[in-house]
C-alpha positions as a Markdown table, in Angstrom:
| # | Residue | x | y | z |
|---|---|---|---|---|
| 1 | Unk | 0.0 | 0.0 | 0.0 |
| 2 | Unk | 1.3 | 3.3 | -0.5 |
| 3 | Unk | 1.9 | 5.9 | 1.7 |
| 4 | Unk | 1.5 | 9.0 | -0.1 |
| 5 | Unk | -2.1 | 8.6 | -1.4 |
| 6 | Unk | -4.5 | 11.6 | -0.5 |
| 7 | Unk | -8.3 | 10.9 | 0.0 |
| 8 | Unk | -9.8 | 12.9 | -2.1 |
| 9 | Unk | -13.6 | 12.9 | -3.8 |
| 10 | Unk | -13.9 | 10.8 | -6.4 |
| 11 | Unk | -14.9 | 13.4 | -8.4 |
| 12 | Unk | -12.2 | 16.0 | -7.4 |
| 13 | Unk | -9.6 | 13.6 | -7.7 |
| 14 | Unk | -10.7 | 12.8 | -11.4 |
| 15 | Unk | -10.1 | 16.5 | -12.3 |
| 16 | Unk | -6.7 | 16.4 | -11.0 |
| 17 | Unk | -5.7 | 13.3 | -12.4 |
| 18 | Unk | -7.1 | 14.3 | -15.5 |
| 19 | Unk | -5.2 | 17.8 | -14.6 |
| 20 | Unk | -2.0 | 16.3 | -14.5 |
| 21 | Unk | -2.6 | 13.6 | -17.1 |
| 22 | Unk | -2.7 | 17.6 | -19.4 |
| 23 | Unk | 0.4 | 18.8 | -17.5 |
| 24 | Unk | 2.5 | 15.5 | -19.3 |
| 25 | Unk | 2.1 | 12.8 | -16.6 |
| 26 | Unk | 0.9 | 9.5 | -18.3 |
| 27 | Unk | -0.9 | 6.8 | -17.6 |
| 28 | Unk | 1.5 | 4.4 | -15.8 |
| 29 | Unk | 2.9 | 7.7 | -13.4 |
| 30 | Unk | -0.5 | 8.4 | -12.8 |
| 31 | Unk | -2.2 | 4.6 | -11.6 |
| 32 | Unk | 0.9 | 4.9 | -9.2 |
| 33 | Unk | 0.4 | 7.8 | -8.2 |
| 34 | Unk | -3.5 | 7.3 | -7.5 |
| 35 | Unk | -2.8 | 3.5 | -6.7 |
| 36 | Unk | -5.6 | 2.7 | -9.7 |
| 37 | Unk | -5.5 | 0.6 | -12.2 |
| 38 | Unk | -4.3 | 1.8 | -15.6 |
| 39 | Unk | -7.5 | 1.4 | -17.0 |
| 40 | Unk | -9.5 | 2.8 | -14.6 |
| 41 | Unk | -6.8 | 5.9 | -15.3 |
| 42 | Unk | -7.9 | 5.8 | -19.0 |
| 43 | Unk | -11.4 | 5.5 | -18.3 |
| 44 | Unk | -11.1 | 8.8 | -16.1 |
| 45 | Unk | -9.3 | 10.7 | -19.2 |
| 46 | Unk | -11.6 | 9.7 | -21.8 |
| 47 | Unk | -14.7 | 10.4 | -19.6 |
| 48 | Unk | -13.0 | 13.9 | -18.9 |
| 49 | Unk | -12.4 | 14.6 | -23.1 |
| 50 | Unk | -15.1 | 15.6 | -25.0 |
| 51 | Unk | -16.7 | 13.5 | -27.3 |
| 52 | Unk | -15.2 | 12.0 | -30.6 |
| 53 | Unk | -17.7 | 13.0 | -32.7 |
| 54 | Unk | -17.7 | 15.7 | -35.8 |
| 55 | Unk | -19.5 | 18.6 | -34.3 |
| 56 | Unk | -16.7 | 18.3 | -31.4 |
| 57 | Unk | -14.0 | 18.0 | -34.2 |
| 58 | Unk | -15.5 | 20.7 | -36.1 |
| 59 | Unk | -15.1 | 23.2 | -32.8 |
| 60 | Unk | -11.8 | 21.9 | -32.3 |
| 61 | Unk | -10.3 | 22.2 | -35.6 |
| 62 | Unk | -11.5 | 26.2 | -35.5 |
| 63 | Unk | -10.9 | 26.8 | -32.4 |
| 64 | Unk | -6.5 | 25.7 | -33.4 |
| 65 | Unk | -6.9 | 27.8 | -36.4 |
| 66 | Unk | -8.1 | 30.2 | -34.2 |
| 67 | Unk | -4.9 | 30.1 | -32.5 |
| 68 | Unk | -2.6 | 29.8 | -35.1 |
| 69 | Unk | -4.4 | 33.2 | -36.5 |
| 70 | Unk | -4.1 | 35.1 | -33.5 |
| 71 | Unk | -0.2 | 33.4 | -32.9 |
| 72 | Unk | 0.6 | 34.9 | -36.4 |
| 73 | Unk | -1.0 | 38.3 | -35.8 |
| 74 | Unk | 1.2 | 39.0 | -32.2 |
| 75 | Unk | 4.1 | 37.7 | -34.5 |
| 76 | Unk | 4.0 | 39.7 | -37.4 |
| 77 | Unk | 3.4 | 42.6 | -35.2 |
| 78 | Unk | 6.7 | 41.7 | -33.7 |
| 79 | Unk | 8.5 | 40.8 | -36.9 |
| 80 | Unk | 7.5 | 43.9 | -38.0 |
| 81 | Unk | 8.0 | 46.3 | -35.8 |
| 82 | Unk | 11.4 | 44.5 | -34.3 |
| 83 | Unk | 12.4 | 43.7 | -37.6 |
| 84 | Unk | 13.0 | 40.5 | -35.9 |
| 85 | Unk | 14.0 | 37.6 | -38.6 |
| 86 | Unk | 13.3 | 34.7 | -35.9 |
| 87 | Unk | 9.6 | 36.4 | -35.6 |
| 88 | Unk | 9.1 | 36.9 | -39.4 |
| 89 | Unk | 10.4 | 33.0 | -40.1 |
| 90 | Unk | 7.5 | 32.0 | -37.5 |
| 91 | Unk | 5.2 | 33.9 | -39.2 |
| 92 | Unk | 5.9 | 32.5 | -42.6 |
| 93 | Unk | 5.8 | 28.8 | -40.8 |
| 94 | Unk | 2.3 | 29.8 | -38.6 |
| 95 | Unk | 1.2 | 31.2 | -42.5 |
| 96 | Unk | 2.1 | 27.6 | -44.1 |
| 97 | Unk | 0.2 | 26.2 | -41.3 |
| 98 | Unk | -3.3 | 28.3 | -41.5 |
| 99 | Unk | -3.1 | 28.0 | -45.4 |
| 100 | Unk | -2.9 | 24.2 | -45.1 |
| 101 | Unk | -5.6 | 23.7 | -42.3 |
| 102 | Unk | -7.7 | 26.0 | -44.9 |
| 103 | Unk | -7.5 | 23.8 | -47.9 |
| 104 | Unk | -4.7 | 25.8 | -49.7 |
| 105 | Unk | -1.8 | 23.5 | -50.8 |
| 106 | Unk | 1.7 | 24.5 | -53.2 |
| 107 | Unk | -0.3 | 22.4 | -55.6 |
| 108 | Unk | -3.5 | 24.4 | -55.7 |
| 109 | Unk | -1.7 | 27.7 | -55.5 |
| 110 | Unk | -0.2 | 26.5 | -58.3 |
| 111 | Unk | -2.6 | 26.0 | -60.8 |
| 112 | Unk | -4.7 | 29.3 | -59.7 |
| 113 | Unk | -2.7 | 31.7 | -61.6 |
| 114 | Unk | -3.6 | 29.3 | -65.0 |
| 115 | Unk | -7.2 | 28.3 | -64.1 |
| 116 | Unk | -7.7 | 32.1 | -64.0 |
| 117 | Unk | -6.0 | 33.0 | -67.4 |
| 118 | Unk | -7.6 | 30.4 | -69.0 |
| 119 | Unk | -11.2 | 31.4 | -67.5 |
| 120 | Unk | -10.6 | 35.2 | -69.0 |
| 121 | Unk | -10.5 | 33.5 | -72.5 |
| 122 | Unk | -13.7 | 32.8 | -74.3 |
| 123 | Unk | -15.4 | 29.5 | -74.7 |
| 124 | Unk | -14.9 | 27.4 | -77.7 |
| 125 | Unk | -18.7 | 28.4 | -77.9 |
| 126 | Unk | -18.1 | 32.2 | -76.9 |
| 127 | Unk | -15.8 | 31.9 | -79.9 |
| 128 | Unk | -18.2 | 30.7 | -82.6 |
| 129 | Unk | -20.5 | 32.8 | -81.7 |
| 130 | Unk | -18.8 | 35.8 | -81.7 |
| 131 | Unk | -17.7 | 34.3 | -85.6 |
| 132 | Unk | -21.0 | 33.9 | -86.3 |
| 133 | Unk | -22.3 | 37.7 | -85.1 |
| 134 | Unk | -19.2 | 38.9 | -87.4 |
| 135 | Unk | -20.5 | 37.3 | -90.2 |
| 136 | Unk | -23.9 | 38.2 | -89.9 |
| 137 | Unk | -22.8 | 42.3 | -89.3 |
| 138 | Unk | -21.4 | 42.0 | -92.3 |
| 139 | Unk | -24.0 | 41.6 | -94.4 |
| 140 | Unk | -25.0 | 44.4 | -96.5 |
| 141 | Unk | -28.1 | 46.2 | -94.7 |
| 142 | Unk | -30.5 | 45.7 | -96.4 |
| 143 | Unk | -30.3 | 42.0 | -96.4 |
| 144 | Unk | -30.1 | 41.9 | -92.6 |
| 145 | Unk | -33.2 | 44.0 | -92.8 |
| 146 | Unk | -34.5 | 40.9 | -95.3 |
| 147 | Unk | -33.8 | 38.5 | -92.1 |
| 148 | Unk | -35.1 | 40.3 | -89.3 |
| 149 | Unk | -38.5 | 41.1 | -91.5 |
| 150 | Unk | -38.9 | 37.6 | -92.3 |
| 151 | Unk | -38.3 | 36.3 | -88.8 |
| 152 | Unk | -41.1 | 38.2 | -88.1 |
| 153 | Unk | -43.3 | 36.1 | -90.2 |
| 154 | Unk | -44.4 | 33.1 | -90.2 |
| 155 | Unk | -43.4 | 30.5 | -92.7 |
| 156 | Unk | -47.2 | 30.3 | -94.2 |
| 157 | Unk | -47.4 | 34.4 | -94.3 |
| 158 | Unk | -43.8 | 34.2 | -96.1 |
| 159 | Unk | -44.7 | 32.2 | -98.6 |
| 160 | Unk | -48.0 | 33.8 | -99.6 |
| 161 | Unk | -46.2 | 37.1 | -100.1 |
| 162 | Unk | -43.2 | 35.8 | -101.8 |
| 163 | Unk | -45.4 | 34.0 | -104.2 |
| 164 | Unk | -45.0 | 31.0 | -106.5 |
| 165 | Unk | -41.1 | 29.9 | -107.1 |
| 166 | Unk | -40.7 | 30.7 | -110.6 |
| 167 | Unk | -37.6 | 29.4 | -112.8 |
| 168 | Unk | -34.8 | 31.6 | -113.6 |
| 169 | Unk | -36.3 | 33.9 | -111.0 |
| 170 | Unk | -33.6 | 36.8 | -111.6 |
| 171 | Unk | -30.8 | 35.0 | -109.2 |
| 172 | Unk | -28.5 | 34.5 | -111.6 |
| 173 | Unk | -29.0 | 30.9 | -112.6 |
| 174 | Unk | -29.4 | 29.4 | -116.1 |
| 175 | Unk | -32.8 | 28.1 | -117.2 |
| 176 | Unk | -33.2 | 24.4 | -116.7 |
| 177 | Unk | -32.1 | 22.6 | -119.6 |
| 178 | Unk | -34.6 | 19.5 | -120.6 |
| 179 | Unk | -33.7 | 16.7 | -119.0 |
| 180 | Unk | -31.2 | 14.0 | -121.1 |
| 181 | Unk | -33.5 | 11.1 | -122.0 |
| 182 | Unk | -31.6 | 7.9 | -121.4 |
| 183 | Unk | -30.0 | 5.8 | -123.7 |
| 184 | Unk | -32.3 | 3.0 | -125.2 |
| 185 | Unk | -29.0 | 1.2 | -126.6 |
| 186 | Unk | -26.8 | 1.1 | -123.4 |
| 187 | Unk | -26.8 | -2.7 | -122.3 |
| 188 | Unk | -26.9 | -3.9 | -118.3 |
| 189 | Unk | -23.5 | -4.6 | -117.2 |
């Protein structure tokens, strides 16, 4: 048995083993320290710990980048001010830090620069478009006038204004010749 156990509360004495399990002690200092069993030390520790679950990871994960921030913002101040190089390194290591809890890796950093330049150039639909709208502003006025008019119609209307097709209708093209009667003499191959 030993001699330099305290009685103390079972509920004070698993704050203070729990406080001095925080402070470095482990688990094997601390069962002989307590006289307990090592796993009734663990069971104290974890009971003490919040629990393992995502909210609590979620609160724990902001509340170190919460302290990384604020450790690079006394820093920096220093580094600054001081012109202190030690400061200034542990600013740039606290910065590596924060940008990697955040998501932002050499990798990413990277490729922003080019995912940018290429998002400022047009589409390869953006493109033919725009070669489309060129071609269609250069046509002479009053066929774009010709368009616009009969888009404003519809088909049937169109059609019963322009009238009948007629051959040789002033376009430019040659009459229809008769068509070539075939050959009565040719013999099936």
């Amino acid at each position: 048995m030993a001699d330099g156990v305290e009685l103390i509360p079972i509920s004070d004495r698993d704050e203070v083993i729990f406080r001095a399990w925080e402070e470095g002690k482990g688990p094997h200092a601390l069962s002989r320290e307590f006289a307990l069993p090592i796993r009734r030390v663990e069971e104290i520790i974890d009971r003490m710990l919040p629990v393992f679950d995502a909210q609590n990871q979620l609160r724990a994960y902001k509340r170190e980048l919460r302290r990384l921030e604020d450790l690079s913002g006394e820093f920096f101040a220093i580094a600054k001010r001081d012109k202190n190089h030690e400061s200034g390194h542990l600013v740039a290591r606290l910065n590596e830090r924060i940008c990697a809890m955040r998501g932002f890796s050499p990798v990413n950093v990277r490729m922003d620069p080019l995912t940018v330049e290429v998002k400022q150039q047009p589409s390869q639909h953006e493109r033919i478009a725009a070669a489309i709208n060129q071609m269609w502003e250069q046509q002479p006025p009053v066929k774009r006038a010709l368009h616009e008019r009969l888009d404003q119609l519809t088909p049937e209307k169109a059609l019963e204004l322009l009238g009948p097709l007629e051959p040789n209708s002033g376009n430019g093209a040659a009459a229809p010749s008769a068509p070539v009667p075939p050959a009565d003499d040719a013999e099936p191959r």
